[in-house]
MARMIMAR-182156 format. One record per residue (C-alpha): residue in three letters; x, y, z. Coordinates in nm, 3 decimals. Layout:
  code     east    north       up
   ala        X        Y        Z
...
This chain:
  code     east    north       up
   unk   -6.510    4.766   -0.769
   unk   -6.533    4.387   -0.708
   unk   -6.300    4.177   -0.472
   unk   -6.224    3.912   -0.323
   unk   -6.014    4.067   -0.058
   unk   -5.983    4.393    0.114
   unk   -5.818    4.452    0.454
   unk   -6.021    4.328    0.714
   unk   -5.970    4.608    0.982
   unk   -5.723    4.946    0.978
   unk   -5.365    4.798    0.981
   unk   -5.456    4.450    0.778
   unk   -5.176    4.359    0.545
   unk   -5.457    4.141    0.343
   unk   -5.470    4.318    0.008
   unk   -5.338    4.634    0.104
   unk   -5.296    4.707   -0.237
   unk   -5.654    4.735   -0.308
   unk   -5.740    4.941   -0.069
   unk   -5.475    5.117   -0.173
   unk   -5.658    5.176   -0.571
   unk   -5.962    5.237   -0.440
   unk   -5.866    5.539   -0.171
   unk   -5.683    5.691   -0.445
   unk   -5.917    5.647   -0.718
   unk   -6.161    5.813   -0.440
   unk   -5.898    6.060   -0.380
   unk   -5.926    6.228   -0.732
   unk   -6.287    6.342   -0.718
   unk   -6.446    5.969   -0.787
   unk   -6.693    5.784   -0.598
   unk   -6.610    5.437   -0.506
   unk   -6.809    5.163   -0.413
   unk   -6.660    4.853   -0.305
   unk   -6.840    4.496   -0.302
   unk   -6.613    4.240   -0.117
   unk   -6.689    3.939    0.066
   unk   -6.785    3.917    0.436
   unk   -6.501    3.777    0.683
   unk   -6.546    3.693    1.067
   unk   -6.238    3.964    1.078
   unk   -6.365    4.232    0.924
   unk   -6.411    4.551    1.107
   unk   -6.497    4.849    0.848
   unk   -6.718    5.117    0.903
   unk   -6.954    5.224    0.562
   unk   -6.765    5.453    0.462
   unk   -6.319    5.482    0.512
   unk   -6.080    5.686    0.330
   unk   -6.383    5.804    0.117
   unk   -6.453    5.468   -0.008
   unk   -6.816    5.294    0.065
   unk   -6.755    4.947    0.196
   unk   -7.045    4.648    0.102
   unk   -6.953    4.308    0.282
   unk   -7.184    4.062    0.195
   unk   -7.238    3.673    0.380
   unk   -7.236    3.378    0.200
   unk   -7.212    3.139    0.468
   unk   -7.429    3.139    0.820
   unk   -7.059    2.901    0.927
   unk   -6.771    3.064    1.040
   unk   -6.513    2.794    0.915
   unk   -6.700    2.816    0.589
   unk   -6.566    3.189    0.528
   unk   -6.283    3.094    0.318
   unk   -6.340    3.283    0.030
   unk   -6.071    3.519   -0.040
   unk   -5.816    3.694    0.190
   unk   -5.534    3.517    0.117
   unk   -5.743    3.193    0.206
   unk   -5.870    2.997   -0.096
   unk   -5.506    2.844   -0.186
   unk   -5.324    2.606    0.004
   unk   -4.939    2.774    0.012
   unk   -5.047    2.958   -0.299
   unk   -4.993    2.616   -0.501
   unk   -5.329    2.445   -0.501
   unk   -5.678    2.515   -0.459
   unk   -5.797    2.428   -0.109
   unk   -6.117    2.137   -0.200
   unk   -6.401    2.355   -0.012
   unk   -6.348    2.625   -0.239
   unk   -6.563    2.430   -0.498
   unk   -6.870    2.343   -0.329
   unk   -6.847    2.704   -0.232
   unk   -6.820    2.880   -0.572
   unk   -7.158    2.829   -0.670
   unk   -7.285    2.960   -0.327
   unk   -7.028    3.327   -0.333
   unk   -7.168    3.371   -0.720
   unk   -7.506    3.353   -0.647
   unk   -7.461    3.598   -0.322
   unk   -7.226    3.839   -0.496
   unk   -7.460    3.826   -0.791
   unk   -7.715    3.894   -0.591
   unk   -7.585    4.167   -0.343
   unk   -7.411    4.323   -0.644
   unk   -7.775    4.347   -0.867
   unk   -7.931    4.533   -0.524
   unk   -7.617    4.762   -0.559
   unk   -7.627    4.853   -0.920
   unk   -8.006    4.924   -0.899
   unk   -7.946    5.176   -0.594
   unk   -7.692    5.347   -0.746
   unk   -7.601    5.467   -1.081
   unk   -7.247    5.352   -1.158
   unk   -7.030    5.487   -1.438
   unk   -6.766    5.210   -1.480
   unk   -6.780    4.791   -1.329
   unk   -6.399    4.732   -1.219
   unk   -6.329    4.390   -1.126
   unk   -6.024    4.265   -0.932
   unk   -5.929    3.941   -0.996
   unk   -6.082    3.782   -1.317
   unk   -6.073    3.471   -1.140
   unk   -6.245    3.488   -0.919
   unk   -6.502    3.827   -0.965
   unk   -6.441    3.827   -1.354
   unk   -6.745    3.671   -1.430
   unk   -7.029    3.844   -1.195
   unk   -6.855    4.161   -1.314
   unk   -6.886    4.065   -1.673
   unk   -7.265    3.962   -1.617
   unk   -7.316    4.212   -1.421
   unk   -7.186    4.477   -1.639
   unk   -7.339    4.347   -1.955
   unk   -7.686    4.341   -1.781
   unk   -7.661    4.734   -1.668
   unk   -7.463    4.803   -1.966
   unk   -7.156    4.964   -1.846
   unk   -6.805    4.924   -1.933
   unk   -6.577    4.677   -1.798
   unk   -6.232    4.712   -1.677
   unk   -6.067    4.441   -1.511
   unk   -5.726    4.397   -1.333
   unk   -5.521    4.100   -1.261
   unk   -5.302    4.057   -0.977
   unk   -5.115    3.748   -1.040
   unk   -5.296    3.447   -0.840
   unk   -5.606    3.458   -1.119
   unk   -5.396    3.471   -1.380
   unk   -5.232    3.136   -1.253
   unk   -5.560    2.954   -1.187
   unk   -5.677    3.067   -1.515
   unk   -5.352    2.879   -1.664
   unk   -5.429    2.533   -1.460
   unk   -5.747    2.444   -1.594
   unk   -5.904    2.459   -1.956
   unk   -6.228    2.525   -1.843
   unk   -6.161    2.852   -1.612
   unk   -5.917    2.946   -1.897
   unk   -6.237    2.998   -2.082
   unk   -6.393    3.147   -1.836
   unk   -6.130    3.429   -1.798
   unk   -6.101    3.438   -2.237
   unk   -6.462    3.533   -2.194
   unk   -6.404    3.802   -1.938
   unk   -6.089    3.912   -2.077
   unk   -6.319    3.950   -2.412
   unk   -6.601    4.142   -2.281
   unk   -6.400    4.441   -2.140
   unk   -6.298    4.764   -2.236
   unk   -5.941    4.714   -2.031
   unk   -5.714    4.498   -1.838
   unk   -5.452    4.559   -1.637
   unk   -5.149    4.423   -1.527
   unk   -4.884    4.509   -1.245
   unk   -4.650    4.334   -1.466
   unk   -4.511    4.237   -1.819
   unk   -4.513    3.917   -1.737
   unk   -4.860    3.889   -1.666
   unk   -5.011    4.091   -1.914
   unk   -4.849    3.846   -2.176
   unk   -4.954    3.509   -2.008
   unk   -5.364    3.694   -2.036
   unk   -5.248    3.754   -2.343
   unk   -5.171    3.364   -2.438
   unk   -5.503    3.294   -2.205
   unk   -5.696    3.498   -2.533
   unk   -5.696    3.835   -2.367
   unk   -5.658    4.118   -2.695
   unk   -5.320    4.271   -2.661
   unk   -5.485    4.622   -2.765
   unk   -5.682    4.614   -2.438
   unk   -5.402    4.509   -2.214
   unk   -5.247    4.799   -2.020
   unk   -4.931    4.772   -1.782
   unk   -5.012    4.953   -1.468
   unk   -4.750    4.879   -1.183
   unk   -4.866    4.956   -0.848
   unk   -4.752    5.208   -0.658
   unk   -4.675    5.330   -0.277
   unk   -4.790    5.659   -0.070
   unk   -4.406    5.840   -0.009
   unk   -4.603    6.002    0.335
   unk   -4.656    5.673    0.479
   unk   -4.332    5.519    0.384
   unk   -4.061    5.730    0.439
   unk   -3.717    5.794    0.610
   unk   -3.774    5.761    0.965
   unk   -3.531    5.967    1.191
   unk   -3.298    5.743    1.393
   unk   -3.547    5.417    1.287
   unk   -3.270    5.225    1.335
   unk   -3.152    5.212    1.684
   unk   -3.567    5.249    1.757
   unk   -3.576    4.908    1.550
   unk   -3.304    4.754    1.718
   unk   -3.447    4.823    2.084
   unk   -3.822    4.693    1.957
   unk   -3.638    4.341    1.850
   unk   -3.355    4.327    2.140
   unk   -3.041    4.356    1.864
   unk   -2.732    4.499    1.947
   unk   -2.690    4.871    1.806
   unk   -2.440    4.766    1.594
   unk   -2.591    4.437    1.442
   unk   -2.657    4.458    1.042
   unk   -3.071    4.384    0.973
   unk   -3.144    4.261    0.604
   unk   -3.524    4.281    0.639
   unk   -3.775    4.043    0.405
   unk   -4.162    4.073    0.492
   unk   -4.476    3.858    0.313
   unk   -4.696    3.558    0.318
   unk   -4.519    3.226    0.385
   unk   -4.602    3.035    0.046
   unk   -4.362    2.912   -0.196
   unk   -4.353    3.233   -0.469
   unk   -4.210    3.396   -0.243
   unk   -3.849    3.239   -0.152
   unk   -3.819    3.266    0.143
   unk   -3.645    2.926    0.148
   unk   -3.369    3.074   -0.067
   unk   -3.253    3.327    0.190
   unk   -3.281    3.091    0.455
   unk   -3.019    2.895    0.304
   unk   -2.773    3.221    0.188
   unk   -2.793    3.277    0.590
   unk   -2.463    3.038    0.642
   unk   -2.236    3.241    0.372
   unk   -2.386    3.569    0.489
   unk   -2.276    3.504    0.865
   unk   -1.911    3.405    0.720
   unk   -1.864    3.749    0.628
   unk   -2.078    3.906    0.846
   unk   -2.116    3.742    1.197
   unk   -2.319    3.974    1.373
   unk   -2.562    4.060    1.101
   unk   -2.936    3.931    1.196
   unk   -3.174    3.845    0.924
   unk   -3.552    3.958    1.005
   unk   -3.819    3.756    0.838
   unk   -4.163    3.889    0.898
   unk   -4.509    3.743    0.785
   unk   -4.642    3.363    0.830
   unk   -4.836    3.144    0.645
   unk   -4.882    2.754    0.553
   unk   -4.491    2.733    0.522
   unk   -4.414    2.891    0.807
   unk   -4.306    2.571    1.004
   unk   -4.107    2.406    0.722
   unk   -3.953    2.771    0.723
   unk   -3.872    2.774    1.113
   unk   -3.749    2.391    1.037
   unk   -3.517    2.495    0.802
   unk   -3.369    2.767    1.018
   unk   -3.280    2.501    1.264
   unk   -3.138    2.225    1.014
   unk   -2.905    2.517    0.924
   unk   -2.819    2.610    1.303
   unk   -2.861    2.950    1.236
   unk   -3.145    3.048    1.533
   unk   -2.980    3.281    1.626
   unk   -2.934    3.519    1.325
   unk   -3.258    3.448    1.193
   unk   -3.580    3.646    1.384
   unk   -3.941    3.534    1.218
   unk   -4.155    3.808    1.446
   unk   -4.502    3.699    1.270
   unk   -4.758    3.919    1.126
   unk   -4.611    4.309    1.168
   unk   -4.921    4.498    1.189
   unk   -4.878    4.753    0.869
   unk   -4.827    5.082    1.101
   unk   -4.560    4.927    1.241
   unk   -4.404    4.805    0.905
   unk   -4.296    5.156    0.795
   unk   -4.021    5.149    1.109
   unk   -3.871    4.808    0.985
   unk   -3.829    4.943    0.625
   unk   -3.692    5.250    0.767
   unk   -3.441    5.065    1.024
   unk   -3.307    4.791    0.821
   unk   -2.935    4.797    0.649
   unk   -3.106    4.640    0.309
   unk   -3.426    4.487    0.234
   unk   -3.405    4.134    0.054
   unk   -3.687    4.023   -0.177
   unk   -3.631    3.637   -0.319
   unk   -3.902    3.586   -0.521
   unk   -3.922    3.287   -0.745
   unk   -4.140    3.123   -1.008
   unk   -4.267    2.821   -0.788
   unk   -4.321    2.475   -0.877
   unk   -4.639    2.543   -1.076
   unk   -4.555    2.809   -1.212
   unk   -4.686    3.091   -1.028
   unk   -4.511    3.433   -0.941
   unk   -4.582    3.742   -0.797
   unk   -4.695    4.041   -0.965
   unk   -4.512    4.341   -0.839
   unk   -4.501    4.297   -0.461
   unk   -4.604    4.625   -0.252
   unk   -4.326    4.520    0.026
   unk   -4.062    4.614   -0.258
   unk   -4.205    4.955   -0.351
   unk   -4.236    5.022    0.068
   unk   -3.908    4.942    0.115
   unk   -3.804    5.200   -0.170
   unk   -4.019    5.492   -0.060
   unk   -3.809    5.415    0.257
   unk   -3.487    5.493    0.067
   unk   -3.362    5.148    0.129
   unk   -3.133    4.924   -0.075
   unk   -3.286    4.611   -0.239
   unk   -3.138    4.303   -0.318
   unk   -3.417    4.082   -0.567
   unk   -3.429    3.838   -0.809
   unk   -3.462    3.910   -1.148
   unk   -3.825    3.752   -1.194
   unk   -4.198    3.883   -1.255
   unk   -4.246    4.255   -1.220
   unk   -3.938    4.315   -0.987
   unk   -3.762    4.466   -1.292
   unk   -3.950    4.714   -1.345
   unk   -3.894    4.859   -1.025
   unk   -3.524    4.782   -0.958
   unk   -3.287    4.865   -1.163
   unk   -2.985    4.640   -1.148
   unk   -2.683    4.857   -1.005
   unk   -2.879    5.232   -0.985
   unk   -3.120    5.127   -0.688
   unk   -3.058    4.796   -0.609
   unk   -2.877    4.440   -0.708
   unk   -3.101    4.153   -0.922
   unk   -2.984    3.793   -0.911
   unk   -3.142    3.506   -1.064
   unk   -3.385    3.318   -0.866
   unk   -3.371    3.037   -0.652
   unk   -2.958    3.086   -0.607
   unk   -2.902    3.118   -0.206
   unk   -2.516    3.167   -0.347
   unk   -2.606    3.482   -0.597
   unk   -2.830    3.599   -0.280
   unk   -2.580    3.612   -0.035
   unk   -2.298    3.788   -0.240
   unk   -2.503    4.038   -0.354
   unk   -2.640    4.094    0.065
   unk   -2.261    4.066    0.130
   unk   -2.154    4.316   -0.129
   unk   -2.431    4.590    0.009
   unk   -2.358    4.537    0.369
   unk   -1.967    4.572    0.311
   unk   -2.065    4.918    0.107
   unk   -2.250    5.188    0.358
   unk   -2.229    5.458    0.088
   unk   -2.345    5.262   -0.166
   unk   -2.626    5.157    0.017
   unk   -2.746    5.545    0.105
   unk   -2.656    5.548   -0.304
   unk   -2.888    5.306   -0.386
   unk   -3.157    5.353   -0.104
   unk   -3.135    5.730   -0.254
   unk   -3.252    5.645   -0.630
   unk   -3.508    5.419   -0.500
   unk   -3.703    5.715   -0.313
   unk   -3.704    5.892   -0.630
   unk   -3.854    5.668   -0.839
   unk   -4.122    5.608   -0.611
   unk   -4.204    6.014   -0.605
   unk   -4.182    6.021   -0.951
   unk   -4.320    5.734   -1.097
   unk   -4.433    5.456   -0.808
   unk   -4.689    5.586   -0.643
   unk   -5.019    5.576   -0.594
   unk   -5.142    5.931   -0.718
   unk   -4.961    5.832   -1.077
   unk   -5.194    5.445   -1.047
   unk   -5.509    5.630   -1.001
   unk   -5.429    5.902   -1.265
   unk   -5.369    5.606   -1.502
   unk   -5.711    5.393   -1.407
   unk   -5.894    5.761   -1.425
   unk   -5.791    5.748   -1.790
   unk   -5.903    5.419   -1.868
   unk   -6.192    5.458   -1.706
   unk   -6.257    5.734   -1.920
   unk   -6.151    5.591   -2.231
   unk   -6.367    5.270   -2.130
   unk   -6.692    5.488   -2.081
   unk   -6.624    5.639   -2.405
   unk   -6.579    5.345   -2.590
   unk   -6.886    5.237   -2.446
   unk   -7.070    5.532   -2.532
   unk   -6.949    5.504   -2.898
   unk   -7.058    5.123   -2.924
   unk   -7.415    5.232   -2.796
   unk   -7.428    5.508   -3.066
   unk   -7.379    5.245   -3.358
   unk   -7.660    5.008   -3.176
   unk   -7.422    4.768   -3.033
């Protein structure tokens, strides 16, 4: 496999996700290599949850190690300008680290995360040694891919070139379709979520309430993730007033941070609502497991932002429904396919802080419709969303990849 990002150390909420595909791929008999870039953070041993970990340097300066991790995009809107002198340097050394790695080691299958950016040393790379492709998106390529005519050609050539490509979302698998990827090839494979690690957590929520100094009979609506635009935070910021209207004591817990965190905490203030909002920061990921657990609802306001990206299918939504929680989402990217408007949860059209707040309203006025709904969201994860059921599916397409490889060889191809 070949990222951009991984998480940096045990507990990292940076791609969780791919460690996530990787450990489980591992976790059904396969070995897993994983080529990634180096970070100043990063604190991996070889080998974790039976995946082998290669970091390689690009840069001898620290505040040159921008590449990846969440890092590369300014508020998930533009590219930050030393990314470009800096993408001719990461190909070469990922080219480079990746050749060493594919002569040591007889691989079976080249899966590339991202096709922008690790679509094309995958592609090269894989032509070269002559082994199938697969390649999965994950939302931020696919929007690069769309603001420029020359990487769109770039990721038409990748898209091209391999056996399969994935997508945790309809929406994304048709917009690399209109960027030239063949439909035949594209493959819908929503993420998932281990129901061990997120769970129902026995009295999690007067153990929340003590960690963030509520009172034990304050309401939490719970929303966790980067700070950029995509994800709407803004939105639920400003439903705040007509939530407290109805509910006065009910605190709203925003966790995460990022380049709009202080136009976030500004906004909070213009609204004079300090006091019923709580931004904690980062939660380290054990810890994240007790919030889903404790909170009334979990709120996820995703939008299509101003250029047009999205999110794929966020992991946050899928941990807050292995934690038999309510959700209350907007009715955008791959959020469908996990809620189900009125059996596990309540969609509302983006970028409506009214429509937010009702539906929050309506869910914290309803106790046994919230156990209801919290209820049918644990059992889709354990029958559908999870990761055991992701890595069965890329097993398959691996297989079918290595086949079709084998076939093309046989006719001299």
């Amino acid at each position: 496999m070949v990222t951009s990002s991984y998480p940096k150390y045990e507990g990292d909420v940076t791609a969780p996700f791919i460690e996530s595909i990787a450990s489980s791929v591992a976790a059904q008999g396969n070995e897993v290599h994983v080529l990634a870039p180096y970070h100043p953070e990063v604190r991996r041993e070889p080998v974790e949850k039976g995946v082998h970990l290669h970091f390689f340097k690009y840069s001898p300066f620290r505040h040159l190690n921008i590449w990846g991790y969440a890092e590369a995009l300014e508020a998930d809107v533009r590219v930050k300008g030393a990314i470009y002198p800096l993408t001719p340097i990461v190909f070469l050394s990922s080219f480079a680290n990746l050749w060493r790695l594919t002569a040591r080691i007889k691989f079976d299958v080249m899966h590339g995360h991202w096709v922008i950016p690790n679509g094309p040393v995958s592609t090269i790379m894989a032509r070269l040694r002559r082994l199938p492709l697969v390649l999965s998106l994950h939302g931020s390529d696919i929007f690069i891919a769309e603001q420029s005519k020359l990487v769109s050609r770039v990721a038409r050539w990748c898209f091209r070139a391999a056996s399969a490509i994935t997508a945790p979302s309809e929406d994304l698998r048709q917009r690399a379709i209109k960027l030239g990827a063949p439909p035949s090839r594209c493959h819908l494979v929503p993420y998932g979520v281990d129901p061990g690690q997120f769970t129902r957590i026995k009295q999690a929520g007067p153990l929340l309430r003590v960690e963030l100094g509520l009172p034990p009979d304050a309401p939490v609506v719970f929303a966790v993730g980067r700070m950029v635009y995509k994800k709407g935070f803004e939105y639920l910021i400003r439903a705040v007033p007509a939530i407290l209207r109805e509910h006065p004591n009910a605190k709203i817990v925003l966790g995460g941070g990022g380049d709009l965190e202080p136009r976030l905490v500004s906004l909070v203030k213009q609204l004079g609502v300090e006091k019923s909002v709580i931004m904690p920061g980062w939660i380290a990921r054990d810890r994240l497991p007790l919030y889903f657990s404790g909170c009334d609802l979990f709120v996820l306001p995703s939008v299509v932002d101003q250029q047009g990206n999205v999110d794929g299918l966020p992991n946050t939504l899928l941990e807050a429904m292995a934690s038999a929680r309510p959700v209350v989402a907007t009715n955008v990217a791959g959020i469908p396919l996990a809620v189900k408007d009125g059996d596990n949860g309540l969609l509302v059209p983006e970028k409506q802080p009214g429509e937010l707040s009702a539906a929050i309203n309506l869910l914290l006025r309803a106790p046994e419709l919230r156990v209801q709904y919290g209820e049918a969201s644990r059992r889709r994860v354990e029958d559908e969303l999870n990761w055991e059921t992701t890595a069965a599916t890329f097993a398959r397409l691996y297989a079918s990849a290595a086949n079709r490889k084998k076939r093309g060889r046989g006719r001299g191809e």
